[in-house]
C-alpha positions as CSV (number, residue, x, y, z in Angstrom):
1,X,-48.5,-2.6,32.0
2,X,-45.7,-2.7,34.6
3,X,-46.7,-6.4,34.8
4,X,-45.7,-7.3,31.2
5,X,-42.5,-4.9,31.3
6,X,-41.6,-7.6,34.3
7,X,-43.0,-10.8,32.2
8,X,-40.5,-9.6,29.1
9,X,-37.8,-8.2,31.7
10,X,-37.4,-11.7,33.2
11,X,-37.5,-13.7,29.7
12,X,-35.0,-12.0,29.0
13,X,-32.9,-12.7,31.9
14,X,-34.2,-16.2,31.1
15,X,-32.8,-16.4,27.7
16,X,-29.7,-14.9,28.1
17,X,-29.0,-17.5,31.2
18,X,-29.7,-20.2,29.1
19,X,-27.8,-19.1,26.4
20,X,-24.5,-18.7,28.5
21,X,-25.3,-21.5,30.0
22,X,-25.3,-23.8,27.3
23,X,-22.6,-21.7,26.1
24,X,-19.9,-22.3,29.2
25,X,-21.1,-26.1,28.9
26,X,-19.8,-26.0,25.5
27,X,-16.4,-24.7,26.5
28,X,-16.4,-26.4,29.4
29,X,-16.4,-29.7,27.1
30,X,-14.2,-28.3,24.4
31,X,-11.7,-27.3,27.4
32,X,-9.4,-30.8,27.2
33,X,-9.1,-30.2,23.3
34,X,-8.2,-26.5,23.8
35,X,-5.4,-28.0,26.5
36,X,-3.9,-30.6,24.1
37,X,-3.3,-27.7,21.1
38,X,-1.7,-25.7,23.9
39,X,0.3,-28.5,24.9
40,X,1.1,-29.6,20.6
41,X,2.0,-26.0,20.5
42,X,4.2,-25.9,23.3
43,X,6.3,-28.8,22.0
44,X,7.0,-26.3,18.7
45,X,7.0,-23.0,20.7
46,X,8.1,-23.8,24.7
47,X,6.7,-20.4,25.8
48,X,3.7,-22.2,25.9
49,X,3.9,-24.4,28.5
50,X,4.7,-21.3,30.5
51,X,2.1,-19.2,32.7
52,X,-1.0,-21.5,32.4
53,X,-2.3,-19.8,35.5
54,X,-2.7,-16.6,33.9
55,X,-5.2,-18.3,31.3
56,X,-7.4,-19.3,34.3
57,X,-7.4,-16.0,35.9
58,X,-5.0,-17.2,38.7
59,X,-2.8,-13.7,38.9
60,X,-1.7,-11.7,41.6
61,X,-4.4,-8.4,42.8
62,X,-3.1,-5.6,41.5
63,X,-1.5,-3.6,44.3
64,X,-2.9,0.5,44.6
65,X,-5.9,2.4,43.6
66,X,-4.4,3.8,40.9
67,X,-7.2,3.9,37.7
68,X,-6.3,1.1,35.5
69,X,-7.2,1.1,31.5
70,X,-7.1,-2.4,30.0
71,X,-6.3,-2.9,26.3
72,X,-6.7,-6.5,24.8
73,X,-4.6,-7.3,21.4
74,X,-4.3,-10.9,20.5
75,X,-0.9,-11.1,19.0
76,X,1.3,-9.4,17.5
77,X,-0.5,-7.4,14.5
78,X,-2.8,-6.0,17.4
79,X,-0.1,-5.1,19.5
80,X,1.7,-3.5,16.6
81,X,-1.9,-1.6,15.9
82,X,-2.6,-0.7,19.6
83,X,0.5,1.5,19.4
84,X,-0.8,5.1,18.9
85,X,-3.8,4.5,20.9
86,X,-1.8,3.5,23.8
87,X,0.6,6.2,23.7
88,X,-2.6,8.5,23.4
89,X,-3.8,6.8,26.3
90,X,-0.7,7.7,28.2
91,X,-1.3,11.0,27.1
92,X,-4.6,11.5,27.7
93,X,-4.7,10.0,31.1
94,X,-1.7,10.2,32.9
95,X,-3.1,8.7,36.1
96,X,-3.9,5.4,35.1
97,X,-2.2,2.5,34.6
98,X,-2.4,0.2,31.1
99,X,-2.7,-3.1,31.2
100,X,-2.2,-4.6,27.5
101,X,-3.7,-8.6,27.4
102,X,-2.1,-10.8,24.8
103,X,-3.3,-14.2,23.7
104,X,0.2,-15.7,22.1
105,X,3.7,-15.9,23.5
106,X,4.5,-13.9,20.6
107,X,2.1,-10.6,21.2
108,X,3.6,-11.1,24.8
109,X,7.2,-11.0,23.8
110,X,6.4,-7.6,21.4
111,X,4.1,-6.0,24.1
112,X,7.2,-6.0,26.5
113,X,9.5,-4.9,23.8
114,X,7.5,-1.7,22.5
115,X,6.5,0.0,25.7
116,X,8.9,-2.3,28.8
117,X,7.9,-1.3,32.2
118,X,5.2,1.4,31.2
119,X,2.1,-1.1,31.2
120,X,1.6,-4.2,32.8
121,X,1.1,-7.2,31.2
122,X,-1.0,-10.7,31.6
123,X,-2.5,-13.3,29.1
124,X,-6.2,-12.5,28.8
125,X,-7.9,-16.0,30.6
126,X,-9.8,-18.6,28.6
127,X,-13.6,-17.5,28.4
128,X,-14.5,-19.4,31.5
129,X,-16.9,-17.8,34.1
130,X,-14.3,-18.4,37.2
131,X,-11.8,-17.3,34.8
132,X,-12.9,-13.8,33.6
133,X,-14.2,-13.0,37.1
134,X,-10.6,-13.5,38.8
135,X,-9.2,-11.7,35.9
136,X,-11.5,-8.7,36.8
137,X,-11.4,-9.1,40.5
138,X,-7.5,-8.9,40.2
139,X,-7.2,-5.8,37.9
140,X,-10.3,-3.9,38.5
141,X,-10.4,-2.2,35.3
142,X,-11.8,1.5,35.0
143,X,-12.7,0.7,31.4
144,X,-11.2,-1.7,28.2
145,X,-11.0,-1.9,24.8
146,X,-10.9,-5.1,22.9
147,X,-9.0,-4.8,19.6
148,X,-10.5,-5.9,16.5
149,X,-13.3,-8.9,17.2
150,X,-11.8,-11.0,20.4
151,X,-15.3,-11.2,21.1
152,X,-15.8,-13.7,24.5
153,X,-19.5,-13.5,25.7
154,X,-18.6,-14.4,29.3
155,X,-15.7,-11.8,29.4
156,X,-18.4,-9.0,27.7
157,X,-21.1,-10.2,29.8
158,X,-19.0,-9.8,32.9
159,X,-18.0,-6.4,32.2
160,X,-21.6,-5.4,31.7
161,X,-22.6,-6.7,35.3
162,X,-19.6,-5.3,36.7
163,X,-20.3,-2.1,34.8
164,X,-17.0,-2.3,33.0
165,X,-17.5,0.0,29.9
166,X,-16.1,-1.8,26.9
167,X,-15.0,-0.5,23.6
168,X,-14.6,-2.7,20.3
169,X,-12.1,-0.6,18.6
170,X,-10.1,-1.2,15.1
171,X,-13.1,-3.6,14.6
172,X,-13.4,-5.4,11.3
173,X,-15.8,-8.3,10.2
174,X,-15.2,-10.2,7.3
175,X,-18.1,-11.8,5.5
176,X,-16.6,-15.1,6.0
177,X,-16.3,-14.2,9.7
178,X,-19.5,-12.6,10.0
179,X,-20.9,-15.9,8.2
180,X,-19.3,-18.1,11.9
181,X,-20.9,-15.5,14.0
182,X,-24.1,-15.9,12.3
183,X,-24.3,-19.3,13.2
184,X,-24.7,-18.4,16.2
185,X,-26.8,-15.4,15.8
186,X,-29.0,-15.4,19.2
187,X,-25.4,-15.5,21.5
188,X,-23.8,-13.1,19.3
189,X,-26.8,-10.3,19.2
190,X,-26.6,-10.8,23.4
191,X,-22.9,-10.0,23.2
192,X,-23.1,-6.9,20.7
193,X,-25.8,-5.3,22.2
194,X,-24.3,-5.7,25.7
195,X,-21.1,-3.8,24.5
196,X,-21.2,0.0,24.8
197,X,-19.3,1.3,21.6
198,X,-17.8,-0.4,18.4
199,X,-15.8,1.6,16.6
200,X,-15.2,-0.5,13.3
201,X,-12.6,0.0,10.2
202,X,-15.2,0.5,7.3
203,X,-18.2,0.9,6.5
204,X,-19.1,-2.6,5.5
205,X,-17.9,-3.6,8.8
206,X,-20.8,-1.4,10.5
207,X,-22.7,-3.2,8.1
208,X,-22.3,-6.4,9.1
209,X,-21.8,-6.0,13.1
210,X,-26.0,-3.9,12.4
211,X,-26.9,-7.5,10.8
212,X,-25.6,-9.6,13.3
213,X,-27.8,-7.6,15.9
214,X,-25.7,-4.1,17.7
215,X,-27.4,-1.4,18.1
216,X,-26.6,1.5,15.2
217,X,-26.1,4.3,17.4
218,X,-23.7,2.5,19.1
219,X,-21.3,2.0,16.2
220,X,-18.9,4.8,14.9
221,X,-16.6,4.3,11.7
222,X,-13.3,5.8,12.7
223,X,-11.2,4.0,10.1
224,X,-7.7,1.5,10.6
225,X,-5.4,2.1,13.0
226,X,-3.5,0.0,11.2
227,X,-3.0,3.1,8.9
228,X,-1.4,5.2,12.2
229,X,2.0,3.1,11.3
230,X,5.3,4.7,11.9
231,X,8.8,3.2,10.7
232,X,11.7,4.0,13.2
233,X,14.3,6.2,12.1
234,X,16.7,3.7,13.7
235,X,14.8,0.7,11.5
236,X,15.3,2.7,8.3
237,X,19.0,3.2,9.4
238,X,19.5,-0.2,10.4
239,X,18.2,-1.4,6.8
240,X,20.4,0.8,5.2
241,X,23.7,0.0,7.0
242,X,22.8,-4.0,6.4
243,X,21.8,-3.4,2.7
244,X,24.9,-1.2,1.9
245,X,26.7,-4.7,2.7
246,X,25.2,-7.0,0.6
247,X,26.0,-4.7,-2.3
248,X,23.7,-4.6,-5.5
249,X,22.4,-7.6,-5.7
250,X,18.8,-7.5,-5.8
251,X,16.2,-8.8,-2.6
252,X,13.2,-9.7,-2.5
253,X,11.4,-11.0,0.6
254,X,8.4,-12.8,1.6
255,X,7.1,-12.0,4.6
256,X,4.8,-13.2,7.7
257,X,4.6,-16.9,5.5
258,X,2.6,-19.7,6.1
259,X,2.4,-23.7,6.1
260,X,2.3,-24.4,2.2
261,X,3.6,-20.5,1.1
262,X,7.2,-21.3,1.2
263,X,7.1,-23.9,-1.0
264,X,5.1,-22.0,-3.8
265,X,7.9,-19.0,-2.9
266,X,10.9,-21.2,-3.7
267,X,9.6,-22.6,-6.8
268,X,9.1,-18.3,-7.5
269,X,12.9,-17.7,-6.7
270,X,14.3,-20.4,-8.7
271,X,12.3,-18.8,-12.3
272,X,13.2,-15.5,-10.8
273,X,17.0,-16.5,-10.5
274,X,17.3,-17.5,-14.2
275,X,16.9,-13.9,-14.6
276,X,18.8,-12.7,-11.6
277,X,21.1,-15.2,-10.7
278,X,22.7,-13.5,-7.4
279,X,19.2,-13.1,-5.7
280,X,18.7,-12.8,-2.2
281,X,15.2,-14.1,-0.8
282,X,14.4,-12.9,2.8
283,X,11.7,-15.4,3.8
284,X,10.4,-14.6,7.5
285,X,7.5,-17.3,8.9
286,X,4.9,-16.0,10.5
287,X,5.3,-18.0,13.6
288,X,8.4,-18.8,15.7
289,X,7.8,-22.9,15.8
290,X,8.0,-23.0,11.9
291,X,11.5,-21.3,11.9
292,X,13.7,-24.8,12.0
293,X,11.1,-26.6,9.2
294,X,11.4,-23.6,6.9
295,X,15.1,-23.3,7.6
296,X,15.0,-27.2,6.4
297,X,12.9,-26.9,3.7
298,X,15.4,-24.3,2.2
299,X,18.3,-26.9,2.5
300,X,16.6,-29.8,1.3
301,X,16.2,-27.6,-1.6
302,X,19.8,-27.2,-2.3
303,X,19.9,-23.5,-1.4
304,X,22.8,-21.8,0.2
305,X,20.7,-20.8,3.6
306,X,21.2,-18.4,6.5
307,X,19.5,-18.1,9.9
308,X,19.6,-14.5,10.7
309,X,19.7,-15.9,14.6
310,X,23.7,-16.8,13.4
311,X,24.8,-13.7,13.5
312,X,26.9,-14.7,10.5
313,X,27.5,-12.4,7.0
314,X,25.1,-12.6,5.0
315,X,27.8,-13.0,2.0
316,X,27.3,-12.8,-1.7
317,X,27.0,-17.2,-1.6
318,X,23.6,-16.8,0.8
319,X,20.7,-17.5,-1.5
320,X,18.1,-17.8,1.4
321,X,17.8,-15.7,4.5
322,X,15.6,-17.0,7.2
323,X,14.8,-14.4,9.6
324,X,14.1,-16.0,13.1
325,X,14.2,-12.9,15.2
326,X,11.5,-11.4,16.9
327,X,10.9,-7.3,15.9
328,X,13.3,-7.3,13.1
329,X,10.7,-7.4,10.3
330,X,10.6,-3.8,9.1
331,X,14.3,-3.5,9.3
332,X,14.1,-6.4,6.6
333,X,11.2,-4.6,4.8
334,X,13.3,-1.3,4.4
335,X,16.3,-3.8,2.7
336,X,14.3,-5.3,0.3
337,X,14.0,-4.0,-3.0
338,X,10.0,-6.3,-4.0
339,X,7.9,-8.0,-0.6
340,X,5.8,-10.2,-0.5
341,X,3.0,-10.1,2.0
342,X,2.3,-13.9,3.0
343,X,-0.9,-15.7,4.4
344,X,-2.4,-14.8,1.3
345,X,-1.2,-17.9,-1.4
346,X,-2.6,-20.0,0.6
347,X,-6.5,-19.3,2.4
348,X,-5.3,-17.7,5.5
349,X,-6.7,-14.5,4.9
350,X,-3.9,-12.2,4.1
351,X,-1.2,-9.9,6.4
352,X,-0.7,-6.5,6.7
353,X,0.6,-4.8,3.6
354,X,1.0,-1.2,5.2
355,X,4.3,-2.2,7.3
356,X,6.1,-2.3,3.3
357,X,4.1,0.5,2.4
358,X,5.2,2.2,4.8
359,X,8.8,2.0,3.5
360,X,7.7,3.2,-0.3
361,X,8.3,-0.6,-1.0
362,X,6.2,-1.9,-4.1
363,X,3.9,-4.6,-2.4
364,X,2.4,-8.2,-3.9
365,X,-0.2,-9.8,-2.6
366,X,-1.7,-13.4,-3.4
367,X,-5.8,-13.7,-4.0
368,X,-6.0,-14.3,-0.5
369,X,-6.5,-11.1,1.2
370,X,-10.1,-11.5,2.7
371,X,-9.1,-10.5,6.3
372,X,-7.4,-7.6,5.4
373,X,-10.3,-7.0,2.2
374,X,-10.9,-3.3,2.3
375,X,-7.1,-1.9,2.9
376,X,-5.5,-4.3,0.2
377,X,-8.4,-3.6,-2.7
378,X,-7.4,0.1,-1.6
379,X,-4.0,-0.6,-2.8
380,X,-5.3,-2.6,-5.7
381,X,-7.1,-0.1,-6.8
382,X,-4.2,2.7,-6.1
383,X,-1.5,0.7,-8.0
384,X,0.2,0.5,-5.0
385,X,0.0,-3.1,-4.6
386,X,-0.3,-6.4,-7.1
387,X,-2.8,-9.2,-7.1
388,X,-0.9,-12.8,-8.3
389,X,-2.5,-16.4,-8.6
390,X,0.5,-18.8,-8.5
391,X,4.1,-18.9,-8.0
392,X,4.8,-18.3,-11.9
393,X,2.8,-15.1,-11.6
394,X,4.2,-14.5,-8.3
395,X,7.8,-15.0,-10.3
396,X,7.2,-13.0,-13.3
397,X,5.7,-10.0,-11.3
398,X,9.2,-10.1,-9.1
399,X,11.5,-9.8,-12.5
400,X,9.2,-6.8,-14.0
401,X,9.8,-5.5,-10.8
402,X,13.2,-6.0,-10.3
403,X,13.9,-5.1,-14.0
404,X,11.8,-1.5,-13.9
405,X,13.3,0.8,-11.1
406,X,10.8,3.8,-11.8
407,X,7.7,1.5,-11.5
408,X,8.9,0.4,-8.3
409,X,9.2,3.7,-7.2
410,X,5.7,4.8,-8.6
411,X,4.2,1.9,-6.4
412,X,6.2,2.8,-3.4
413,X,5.0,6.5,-3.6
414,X,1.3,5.7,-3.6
415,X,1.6,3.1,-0.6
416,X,3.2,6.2,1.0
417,X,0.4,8.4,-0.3
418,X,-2.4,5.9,1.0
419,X,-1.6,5.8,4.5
420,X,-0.9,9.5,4.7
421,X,-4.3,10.4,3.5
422,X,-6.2,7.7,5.6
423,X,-4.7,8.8,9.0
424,X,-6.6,10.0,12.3
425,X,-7.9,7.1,13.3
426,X,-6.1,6.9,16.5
427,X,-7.4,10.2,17.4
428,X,-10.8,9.9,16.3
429,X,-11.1,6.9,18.7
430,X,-9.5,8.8,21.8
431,X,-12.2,11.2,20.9
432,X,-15.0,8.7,21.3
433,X,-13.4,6.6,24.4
434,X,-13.2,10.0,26.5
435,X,-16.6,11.0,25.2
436,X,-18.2,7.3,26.2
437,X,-16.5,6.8,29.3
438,X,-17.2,10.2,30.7
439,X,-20.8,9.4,29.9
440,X,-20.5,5.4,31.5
441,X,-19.5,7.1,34.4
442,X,-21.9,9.1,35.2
């Protein structure tokens, strides 16, 4: 008997060297490729070219003994989301340090805006052996928790032989997504299974991360900390004081857009300006390297356009405000009278509707929505949000809007409503971490 336990233990140690094997090989390949985008994105957004040695693990140790907690959020939305749980963190254990890894220039930039000199900061490394095991070497960890699905298998297999406890937290799979993983179903089922605790969004979610091979006791449903969102009294003040200058002319803004969305959007404003000729469209791309092509696509339309990066008044003759700063967006939420939530008019997948929401703004969404599925049919559902096809839908939902104060209002209050009722996440997961980490350390 002890004979076969040793036969299955090393087939398995077998299998799951050949499988990372052949998985490095793969990225080792794919590696130029993954270099050129870099590069092509660093000729649109310069902050790329910068700090290529942190994305090979090449960092400076980590001076001290101090504990460390390491939180990975790949941009921006993650960041945004990691907010309670790191300041619960902080709370929780005061004695460690928190390191927060970011993927994009842009999560960078926010991670050093929200919380300064509290945590440290690095770019996660590509998913190359040599790579993860400098990262770790450098920051030797106490624990982490990977936001949403980053899923890497050599970083997650490196923490497991390093004894690194891991927590997927805010997890969410998409059954598109949990389609690509499926694909490779044998690599994935070694990754899940080698991670201590997934605490997912939904239901379905624990659904789909059971299929693709985890174990069920190690998955929780804690709900979205997405939900935990809190609007700055100084935001809300801000929006106010710029509103009360532009007077009563009615906004409406388009938010977090992508390649082919403005477009669609402009040909919406022009319908909606036969009905309200002194409208002001806020349109804020999702990603800094669009701003200038946006900015031009407005011109070359003929519109009367404003970067807010010009500091200049925003007079009664702007038609089109392009909002190029970084942290600004739910100042420009709170001005708005209608938003638009973007990604979703074209099959990216959707944005988050709850920043708006948050503000007791009415919220429209295109069909698009799938990576943010369970939150925005919530909203459907609660007539707190609207589903649109097209830009003429897209236009005539605006004017209703615009022309029917009260429903606006009625859609704003049960946003509000919605994320009262579904907070706790935040503290539900700080539950579970202390409860798993106090037992990983045994």
């Amino acid at each position: 008997m002890l004979s076969s336990q040793l036969d299955k233990s090393l087939k398995n140690c077998l299998r799951e060297f050949n499988l990372r094997t052949l998985y490095s090989t793969i990225f080792l390949l794919a590696l130029p490729l993954i270099l050129l985008r870099l590069i092509w994105r660093g000729f649109k957004a310069p902050d790329y070219f910068k700090r290529w040695n942190e994305r090979f693990g090449n960092i400076p140790a980590r001076a001290g003994e101090q504990p460390l907690i390491w939180v990975h959020a790949v941009s921006v939305g993650e960041v945004e989301a990691c907010r309670p749980l790191i300041k619960g963190l902080q709370e929780r254990y005061p004695a460690h340090q928190i390191l927060i890894t970011t993927m994009t220039p842009t999560g960078s930039t926010r991670v050093t805006s929200l919380f300064a000199d509290s945590v440290l900061h690095v770019y996660l490394p590509y998913d190359l052996n040599f790579a993860v095991r400098r990262f770790l070497k450098a920051m030797r960890p106490q624990f982490g928790v990977i936001m949403e699905t980053e899923l890497w298998p050599n970083l997650i297999l490196s923490c497991a032989e390093q004894s690194i406890p891991l927590v997927v937290a805010n997890a969410r799979l998409s059954a598109r997504s949990a389609r690509g993983y499926h694909k490779v179903k044998k690599l994935t089922r070694l990754m899940l299974q080698r991670v201590p605790l997934i605490a997912t969004q939904t239901h379905s979610d624990r659904d789909r991360f059971i299929e693709l091979g985890a174990f069920k006791q190690k998955i929780h449903v804690v709900g979205n900390l997405k939900y935990e969102i809190a609007v700055a009294a100084s935001a809300v003040e801000r929006a106010e004081s710029i509103r009360s200058l532009w007077g009563n002319r009615p906004v409406f803004i388009a938010a977090s857009t992508h390649d082919g969305e403005e477009e669609q959007i402009l040909d919406a404003a022009r319908k909606i300006r036969g009905q309200f000729r002194d409208l002001l469209l806020i349109l804020v791309p999702r990603h800094p390297e669009r701003f200038d092509r946006v900015t031009a696509l407005c011109r070359r339309a003929g519109l009367t356009t404003l970067r807010r990066s010009e500091g200049k008044p925003c007079g009664s003759q702007i038609q089109v405000l392009v909002v190029d700063t970084m942290g600004e967006l739910p100042i420009f939420y709170g001005t708005a009278d209608v938003a638009f939530v973007g990604g979703s008019l074209v099959p990216v997948g959707g944005h988050n509707l709850l920043e708006p929401a948050a503000l007791s703004r009415p919220v429209i969404t295109g069909p698009h929505y799938f990576n943010f599925l369970e939150v925005t049919r919530q909203f459907l559902q609660h007539h707190a949000a609207i589903e649109v096809k097209n830009p003429e839908q897209l236009a005539d939902c605006v004017i209703e809007l615009l022309q029917n104060p009260q429903r606006r209002t009625e859609m704003g209050d049960a946003g509000r409503q919605l994320i009262e009722q579904s907070k706790g996440a935040s503290q539900r997961l700080l539950n579970l971490i202390e409860v798993h980490v106090r037992h990983a350390q045994r």
